[in-house]
ROLUMGU-696660 format. One record per residue (C-alpha): residue in one letter; chain; x, y, z. Coordinates in pm, whole numbers, plus 50000, padded with zeros to 5 digits. Each point is the difference from the previous one (the first is absolute). Layout:
 residuo cadena  east north    up
       a      A     X     Y     Z
...
END
This chain:
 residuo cadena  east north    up
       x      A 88704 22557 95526
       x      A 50018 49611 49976
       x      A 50153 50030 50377
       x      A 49637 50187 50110
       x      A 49798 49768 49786
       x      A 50120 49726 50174
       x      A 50032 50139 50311
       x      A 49593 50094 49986
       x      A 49917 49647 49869
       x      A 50167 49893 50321
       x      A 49831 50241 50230
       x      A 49675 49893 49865
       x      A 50033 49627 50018
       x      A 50101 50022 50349
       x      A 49720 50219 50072
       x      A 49758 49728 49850
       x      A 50136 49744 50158
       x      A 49920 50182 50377
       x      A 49657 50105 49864
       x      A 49918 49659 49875
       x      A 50113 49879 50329
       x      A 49803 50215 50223
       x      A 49632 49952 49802
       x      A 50079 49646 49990
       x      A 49984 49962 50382
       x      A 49714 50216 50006
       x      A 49823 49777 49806
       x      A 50104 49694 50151
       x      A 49958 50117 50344
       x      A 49610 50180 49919
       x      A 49887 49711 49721
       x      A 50150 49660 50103
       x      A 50045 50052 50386
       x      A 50364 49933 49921
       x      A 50169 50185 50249
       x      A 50293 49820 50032
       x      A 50094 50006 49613
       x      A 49877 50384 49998
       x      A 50286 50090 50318
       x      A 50211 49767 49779
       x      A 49937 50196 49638
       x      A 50023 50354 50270
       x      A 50325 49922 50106
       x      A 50138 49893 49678
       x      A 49883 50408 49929
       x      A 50145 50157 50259
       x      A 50300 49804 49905
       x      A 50023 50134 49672
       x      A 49911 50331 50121
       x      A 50294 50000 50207
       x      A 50233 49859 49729
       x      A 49875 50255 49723
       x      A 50089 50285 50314
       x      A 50355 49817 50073
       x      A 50043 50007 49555
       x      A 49927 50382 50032
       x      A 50223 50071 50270
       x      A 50290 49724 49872
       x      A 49985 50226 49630
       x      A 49954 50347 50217
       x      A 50348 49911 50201
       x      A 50215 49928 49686
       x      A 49858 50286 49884
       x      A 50113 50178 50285
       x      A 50312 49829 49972
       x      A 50058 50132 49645
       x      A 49921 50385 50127
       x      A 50258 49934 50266
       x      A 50274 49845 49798
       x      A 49995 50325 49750
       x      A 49999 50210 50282
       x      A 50279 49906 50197
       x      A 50214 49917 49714
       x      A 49968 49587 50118
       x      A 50147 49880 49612
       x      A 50011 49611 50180
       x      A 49564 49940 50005
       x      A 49910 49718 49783
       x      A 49625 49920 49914
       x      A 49884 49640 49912
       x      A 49821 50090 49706
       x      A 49823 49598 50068
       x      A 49877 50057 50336
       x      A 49665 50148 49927
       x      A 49921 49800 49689
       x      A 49987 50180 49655
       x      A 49785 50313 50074
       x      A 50352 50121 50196
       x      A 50262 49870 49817
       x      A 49979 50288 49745
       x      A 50013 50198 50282
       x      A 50301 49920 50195
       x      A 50189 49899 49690
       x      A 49960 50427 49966
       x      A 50107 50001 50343
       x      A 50282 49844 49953
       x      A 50116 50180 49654
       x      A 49950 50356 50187
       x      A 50234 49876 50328
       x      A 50195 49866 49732
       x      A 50010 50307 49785
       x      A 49996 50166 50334
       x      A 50400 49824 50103
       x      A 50119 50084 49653
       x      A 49944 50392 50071
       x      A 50138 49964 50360
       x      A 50292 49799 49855
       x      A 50097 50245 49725
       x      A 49979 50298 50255
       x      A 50208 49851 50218
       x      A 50222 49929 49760
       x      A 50009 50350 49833
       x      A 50023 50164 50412
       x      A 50291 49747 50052
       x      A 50159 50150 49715
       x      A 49989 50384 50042
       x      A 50085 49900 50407
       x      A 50287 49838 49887
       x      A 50103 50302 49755
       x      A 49894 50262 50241
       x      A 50210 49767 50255
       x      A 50317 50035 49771
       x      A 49934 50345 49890
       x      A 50357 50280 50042
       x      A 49727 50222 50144
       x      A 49854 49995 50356
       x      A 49611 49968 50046
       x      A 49779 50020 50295
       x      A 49613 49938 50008
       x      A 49822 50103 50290
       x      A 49618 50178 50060
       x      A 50028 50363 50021
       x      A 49848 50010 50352
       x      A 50360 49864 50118
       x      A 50173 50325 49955
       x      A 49786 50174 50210
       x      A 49915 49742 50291
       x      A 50321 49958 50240
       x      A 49863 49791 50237
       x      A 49897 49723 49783
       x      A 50255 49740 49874
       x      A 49845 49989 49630
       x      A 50154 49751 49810
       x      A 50159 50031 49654
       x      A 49792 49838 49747
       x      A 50323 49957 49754
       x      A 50405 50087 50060
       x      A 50220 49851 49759
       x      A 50390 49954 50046
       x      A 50140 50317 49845
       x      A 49845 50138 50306
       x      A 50302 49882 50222
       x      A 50312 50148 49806
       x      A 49841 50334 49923
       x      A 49838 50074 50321
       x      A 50278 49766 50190
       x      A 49759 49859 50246
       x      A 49841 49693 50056
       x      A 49697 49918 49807
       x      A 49717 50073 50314
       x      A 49680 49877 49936
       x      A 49799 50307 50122
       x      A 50046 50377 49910
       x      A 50049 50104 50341
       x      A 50292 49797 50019
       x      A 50126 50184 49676
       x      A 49925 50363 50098
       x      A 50189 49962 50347
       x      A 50312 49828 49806
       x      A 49988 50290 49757
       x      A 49808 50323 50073
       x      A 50136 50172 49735
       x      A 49885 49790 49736
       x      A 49632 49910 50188
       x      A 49991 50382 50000
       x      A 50025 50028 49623
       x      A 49766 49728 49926
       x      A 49739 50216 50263
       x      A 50059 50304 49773
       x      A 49865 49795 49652
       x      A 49752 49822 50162
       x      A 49764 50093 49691
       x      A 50237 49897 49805
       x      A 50284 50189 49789
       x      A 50395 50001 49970
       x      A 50299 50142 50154
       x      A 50355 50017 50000
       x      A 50219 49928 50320
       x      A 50318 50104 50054
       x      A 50266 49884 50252
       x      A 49674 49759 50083
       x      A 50092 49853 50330
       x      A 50315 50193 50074
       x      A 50159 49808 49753
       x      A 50113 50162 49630
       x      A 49740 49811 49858
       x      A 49745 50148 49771
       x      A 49631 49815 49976
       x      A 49754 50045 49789
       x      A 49665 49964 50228
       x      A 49619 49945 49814
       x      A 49709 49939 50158
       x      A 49634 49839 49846
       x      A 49683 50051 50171
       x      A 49769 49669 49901
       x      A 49676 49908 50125
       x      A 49955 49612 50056
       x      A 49628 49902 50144
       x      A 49959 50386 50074
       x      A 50303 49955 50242
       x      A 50268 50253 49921
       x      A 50394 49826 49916
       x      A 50307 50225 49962
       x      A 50245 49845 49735
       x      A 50340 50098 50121
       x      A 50279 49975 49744
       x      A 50338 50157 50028
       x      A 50409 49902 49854
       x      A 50276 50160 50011
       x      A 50081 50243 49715
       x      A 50348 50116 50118
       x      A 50180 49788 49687
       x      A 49728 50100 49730
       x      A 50074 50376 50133
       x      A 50403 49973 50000
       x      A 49886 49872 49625
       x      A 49797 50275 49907
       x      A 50223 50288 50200
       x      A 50305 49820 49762
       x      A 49795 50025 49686
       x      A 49891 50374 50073
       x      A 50331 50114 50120
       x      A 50158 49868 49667
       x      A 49715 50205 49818
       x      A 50106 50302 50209
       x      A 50366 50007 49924
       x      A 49952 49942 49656
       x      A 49741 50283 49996
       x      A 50275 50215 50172
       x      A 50281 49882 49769
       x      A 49805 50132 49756
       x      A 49882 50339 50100
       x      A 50355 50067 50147
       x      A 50187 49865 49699
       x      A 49736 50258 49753
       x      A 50125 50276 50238
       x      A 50375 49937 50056
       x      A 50080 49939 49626
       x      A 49967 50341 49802
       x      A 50132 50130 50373
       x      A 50284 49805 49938
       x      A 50019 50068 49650
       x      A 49985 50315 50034
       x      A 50209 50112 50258
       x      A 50253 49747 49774
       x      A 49941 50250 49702
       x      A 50074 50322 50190
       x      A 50248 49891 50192
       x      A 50178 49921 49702
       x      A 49880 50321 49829
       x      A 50188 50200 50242
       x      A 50325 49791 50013
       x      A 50015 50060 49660
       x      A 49936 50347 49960
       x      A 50029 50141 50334
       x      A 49907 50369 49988
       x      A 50017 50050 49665
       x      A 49571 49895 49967
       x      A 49789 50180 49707
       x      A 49698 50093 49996
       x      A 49888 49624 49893
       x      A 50215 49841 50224
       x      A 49802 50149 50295
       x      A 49676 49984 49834
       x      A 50074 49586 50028
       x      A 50095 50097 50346
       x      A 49676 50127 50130
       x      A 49805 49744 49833
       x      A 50205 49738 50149
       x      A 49982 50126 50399
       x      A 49654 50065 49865
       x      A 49950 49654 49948
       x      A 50204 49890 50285
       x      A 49748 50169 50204
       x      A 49695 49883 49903
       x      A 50100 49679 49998
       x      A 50126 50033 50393
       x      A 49699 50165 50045
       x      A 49804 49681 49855
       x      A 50247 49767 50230
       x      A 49923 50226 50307
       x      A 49631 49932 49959
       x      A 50043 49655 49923
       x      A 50169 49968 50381
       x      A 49711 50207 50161
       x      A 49791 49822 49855
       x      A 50123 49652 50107
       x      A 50035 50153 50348
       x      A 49626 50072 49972
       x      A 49968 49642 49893
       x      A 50238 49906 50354
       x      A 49797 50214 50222
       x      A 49651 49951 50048
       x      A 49843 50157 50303
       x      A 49895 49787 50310
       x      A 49596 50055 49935
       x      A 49834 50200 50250
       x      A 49701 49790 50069
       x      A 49637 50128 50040
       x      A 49630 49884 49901
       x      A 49940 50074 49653
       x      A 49680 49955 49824
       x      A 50024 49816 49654
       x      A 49718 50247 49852
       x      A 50181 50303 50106
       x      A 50292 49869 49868
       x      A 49897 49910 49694
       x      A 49743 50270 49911
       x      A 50341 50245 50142
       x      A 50214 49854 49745
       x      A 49734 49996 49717
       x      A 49992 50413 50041
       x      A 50396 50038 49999
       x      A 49988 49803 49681
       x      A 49697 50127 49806
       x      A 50132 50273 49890
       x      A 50315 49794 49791
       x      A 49686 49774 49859
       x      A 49790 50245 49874
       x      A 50340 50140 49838
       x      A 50018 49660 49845
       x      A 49629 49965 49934
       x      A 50041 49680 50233
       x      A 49667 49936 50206
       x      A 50080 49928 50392
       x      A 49783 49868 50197
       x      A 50025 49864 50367
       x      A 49785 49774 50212
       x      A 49794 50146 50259
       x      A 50075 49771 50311
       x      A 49836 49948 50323
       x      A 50129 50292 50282
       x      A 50063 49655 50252
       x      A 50308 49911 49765
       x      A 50259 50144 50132
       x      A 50366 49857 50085
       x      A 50305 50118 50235
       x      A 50247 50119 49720
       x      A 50171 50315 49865
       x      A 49844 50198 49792
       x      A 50199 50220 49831
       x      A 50207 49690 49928
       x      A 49712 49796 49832
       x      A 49903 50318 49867
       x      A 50387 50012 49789
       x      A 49904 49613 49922
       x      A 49707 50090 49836
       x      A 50069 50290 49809
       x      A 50264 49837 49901
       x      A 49829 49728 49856
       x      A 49691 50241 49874
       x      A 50274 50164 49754
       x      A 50172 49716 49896
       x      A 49659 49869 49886
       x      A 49951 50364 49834
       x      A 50276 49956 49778
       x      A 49951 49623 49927
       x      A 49663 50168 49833
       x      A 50157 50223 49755
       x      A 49910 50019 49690
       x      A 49673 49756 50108
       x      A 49643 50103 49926
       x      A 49788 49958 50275
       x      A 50214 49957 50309
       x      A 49909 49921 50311
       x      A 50152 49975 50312
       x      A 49806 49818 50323
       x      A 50125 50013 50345
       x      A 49805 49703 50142
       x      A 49965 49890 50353
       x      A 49906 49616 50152
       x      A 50016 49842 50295
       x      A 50043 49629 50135
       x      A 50129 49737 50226
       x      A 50141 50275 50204
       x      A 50212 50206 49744
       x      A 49898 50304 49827
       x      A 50061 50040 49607
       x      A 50072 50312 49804
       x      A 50001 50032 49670
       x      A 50135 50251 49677
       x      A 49858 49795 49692
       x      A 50025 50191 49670
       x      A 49936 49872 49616
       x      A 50320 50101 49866
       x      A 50328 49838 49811
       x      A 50061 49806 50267
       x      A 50316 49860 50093
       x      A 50222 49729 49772
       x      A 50068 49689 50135
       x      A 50342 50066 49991
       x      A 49976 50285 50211
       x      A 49790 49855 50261
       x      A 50328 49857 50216
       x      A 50177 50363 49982
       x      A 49749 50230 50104
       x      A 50084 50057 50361
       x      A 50378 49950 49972
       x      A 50098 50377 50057
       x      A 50065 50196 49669
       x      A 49833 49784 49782
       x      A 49759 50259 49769
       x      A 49851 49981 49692
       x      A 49900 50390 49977
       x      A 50272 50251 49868
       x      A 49957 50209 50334
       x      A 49967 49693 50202
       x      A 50177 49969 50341
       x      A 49942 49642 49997
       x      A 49972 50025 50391
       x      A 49645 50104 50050
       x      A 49878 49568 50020
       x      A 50343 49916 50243
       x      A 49876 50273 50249
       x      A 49649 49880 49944
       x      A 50076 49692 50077
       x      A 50287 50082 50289
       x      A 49679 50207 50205
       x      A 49753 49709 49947
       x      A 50246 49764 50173
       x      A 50027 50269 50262
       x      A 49595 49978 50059
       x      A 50031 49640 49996
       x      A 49865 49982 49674
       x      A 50061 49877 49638
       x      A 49965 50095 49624
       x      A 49874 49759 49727
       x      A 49995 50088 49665
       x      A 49778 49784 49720
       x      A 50046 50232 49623
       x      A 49901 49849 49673
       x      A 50113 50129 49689
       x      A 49784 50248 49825
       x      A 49726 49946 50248
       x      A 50143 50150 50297
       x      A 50168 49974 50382
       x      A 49906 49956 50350
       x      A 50162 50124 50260
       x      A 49900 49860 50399
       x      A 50102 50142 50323
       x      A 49924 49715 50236
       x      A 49977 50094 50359
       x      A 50012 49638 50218
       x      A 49885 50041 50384
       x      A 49649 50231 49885
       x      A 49708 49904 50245
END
C-alpha cells in the first residue's frame, strides 16, 4: 500500500507539473504577448510529457521483465530496487525475494531429481521411460525419455536412445512391453532365448496430458532358484511325513505277523487270526491311504494344458455362485456375486478357473464354520490392463504362521483336507498367465485374488 501511495503522489506531481506548464504558456502567450517564453514554458511540457510516458514505459518493461523471468525459469534477473526512487524500491526488493525464493525451489528440485536419477541410474532393475505413442508408431525414431544402466546386462544391448532402436534389437521383449501398454505385469521365461526369467511391469502416467509408459523389468531367475529351493524343501518334508505316517504301522505290522507265524506256524487260534485280520486290515487301509496320497500328488504333477476360449467374467462368476449355493445355504453362509459388465470377458479356460474358484468358494465355506453371519463375496475389478477376481469371506482367517505354507502341496488344516486344492489353484493360474494373492487377518477374514495381467 505505501508502494501505491507513493507511486500516485508521483503520478500526480508529474501531472501538475505538465498542466502547470501548459496554462502557463497560455497565459503568457494570450496576456503578455510573450511568445517566446510561452514556446519556451510549452516545450518544457511536452518535455515532461514525454519523460512521464518514457517513466511509464521504463516501470512497464521491468515489469515485463519480471513476468518473463518467472516464466521461463530465468533465476539470474536482478532489479535495482534504487533506480526508480522510493515508490519502486519496495517493489523490486519483492522482485527480487520471489526470483530469489524462485532459485531456492529450482535448486532443491534439482537437487532432489539428481538424486532419484542417480538411484534410478544405479538401480539392479532395468527401467525405460518413453510416451506410449512409441509402441505403436514404427516409423518415428521416438526417443527414450529415461534408460538407466541395468538396461545393458539384462537386455545385453547397447543403451539406444530411441525405442525403435530397442524394439528392432529385441522384438521379443518390445513385443511384451506392446502387450502392457496400459500397464500391468508379467512373467518371462527363457526371455531372449536365454534361461533367463524377467519379471516385466509396466505404468501408464500422464505428464502435461501426454501419455509415458514406465518400463521396469530384472531378472528373477536367482530369487526363483531361491524360492523353488525353499518350496521343494517344504515338499519333501511334507512327503517324509505322509510317507513315514503310512510306512510305519505297515512296517510294524507286517514285523508283528511275520513273527507271529515264525513262531507258531500253523498251529494259529482263534485269537491269533483274529490279530491277523485286523493287522492285513490295517495294512490295507493304510496302502490304501499311501495309494491316494500318490494319485493325488500326480494330480498335483499334471495339470492340463488350458484349452483357451473367451470367457465372460459374469458368466463365470454368476456359474460358479449356482454350483456353490447350494453348500452355503447348507451352511447358512450368504453368497453373493457381482453382476459385471457382458464386455468383460478374457481368453482362458473355463472349466479350469471354474476348479480355481470352487475351490476357493469352499475353502472359504469352511473357514466360516461355526461363524454367525457369514458371508462370502466373489468380487470383480478392473485396471491398468489386468483383471481382478476376488473370493473375500469374514471368517477365521488364516494364522500368520500359516500364511508361508498354504500352497506348498499337502499342507491342510481341515481333517479331510487334501492340502492340494491352493497348489493346483495356483499351478492353472500360472498356466493363464496369471497370479494369486492372498491378504487374511485374523478373526476378520481372507482375500483371495485371481489376477489376470494382459486384460484390454
Amino acid at each position: 500500500m505505501r508502494f501505491l501511495k507513493l507511486f500516485h503522489i508521483q503520478i500526480v506531481l508529474r501531472i501538475t507539473g505538465i498542466v502547470v506548464c501548459v496554462l502557463g504558456a497560455i497565459y503568457l502567450w494570450l496576456t503578455h504577448r510573450l511568445y517566446f517564453s510561452a514556446a519556451g514554458v510549452f516545450i518544457l511540457a511536452v518535455v515532461q510529457l514525454w519523460a512521464l510516458i518514457r517513466y511509464i514505459e521504463d516501470i512497464n518493461s521491468e515489469v515485463a521483465l519480471f513476468i518473463t523471468a518467472v516464466k521461463n525459469r530465468d533465476n539470474g534477473v536482478y532489479f535495482d530496487t534504487a533506480k526508480y526512487g522510493p515508490p519502486f524500491s519496495l517493489l523490486f526488493s519483492a522482485f527480487n525475494d520471489i526470483i530469489q525464493t524462485h532459485k531456492t525451489i529450482t535448486i532443491e528440485k534439482e537437487a532432489v531429481f539428481q538424486l532419484m536419477n542417480s538411484t534410478l541410474e544405479k538401480a539392479p532393475f532395468g527401467m525405460i521411460v518413453i510416451e506410449q505413442q512409441a509402441l505403436y508408431d514404427a516409423d518415428n525414431r521416438h526417443p527414450v525419455l529415461f534408460i538407466n544402466s541395468a538396461v545393458e546386462s539384462i537386455l545385453r544391448m547397447p543403451l539406444y536412445n530411441s525405442w525403435n532402436s530397442i524394439a528392432k534389437q529385441h522384438p521379443q521383449f518390445a513385443a511384451q512391453v506392446k502387450l502392457l501398454a496400459s500397464g500391468g505385469k508379467q512373467i518371462i521365461e527363457n526371455f531372449g532365448g536365454t534361461d533367463a526369467v524377467v519379471s516385466l511391469e509396466t505404468q501408464l502416467i500422464y505428464v502435461e496430458q501426454k501419455p509415458l509408459l514406465i518400463i521396469s523389468f530384472q531378472d528373477i531367475k536367482a530369487e526363483m532358484e531361491q524360492k523353488e529351493m525353499e518350496a521343494w524343501s517344504k515338499l519333501i518334508h511334507v512327503l517324509t511325513h505322509e510317507i513315514l505316517n503310512s510306512i510305519t504301522p505297515i512296517h510294524s505290522l507286517s514285523f508283528a505277523i511275520s513273527q507271529l507265524l515264525n513262531e507258531k506256524g500253523a498251529a494259529l487260534d482263534e485269537e491269533d487270526v483274529d490279530d491277523l485280520k485286523l493287522g492285513a486290515a490295517t495294512i490295507q487301509k493304510r496302502s490304501d491311504g499311501l495309494m491316494q496320497f500318490v494319485r493325488d500328488y500326480r494330480h498335483v504333477a499334471a495339470v492340463p494344458v488350458p484349452v483357451l476360449e473367451t470367457v465372460a467374467v459374469n458368466t463365470l462368476l454368476q456359474q460358479v455362485k449356482y454350483l456353490m449355493q447350494p453348500l452355503a445355504d447348507k451352511k447358512q453362509i450368504q453368497l453373493v456375486a457381482d453382476t459385471i459388465h457382458p464386455r468383460y470377458a478374457m481368453q482362458a479356460d473355463e472349466k479350469l478357473l471354474e476348479q480355481v474358484l470352487i475351490n476357493l468358494v469352499t475353502n472359504s465355506i469352511h473357514a466360516l464354520d461355526g461363524r454367525p453371519n457369514g458371508l462370502v463375496q466373489l468380487l470383480f475389478t478392473q485396471s491398468q490392463g489386468m483383471y481382478t477376481i476376488e473370493v473375500k469371506d469374514n471368517g477365521k482367517g488364516i494364522p500368520a504362521e500359516n500364511m508361508d505354507k498354504i500352497f506348498v502341496p499337502f499342507f491342510t488344516t481341515r481333517p479331510t483336507g487334501s492340502g492340494i486344492g491352493l497348489t493346483l489353484s495356483r499351478n492353472i493360474m500360472k498356466l493363464h498367465n496369471g497370479w494369486i494373492e492372498v491378504e487374511s487377518k485374523e478373526g476378520v477374514g481372507t482375500t483371495f485374488r485371481l489376477v489376470f495381467a494382459g486384460q484390454e
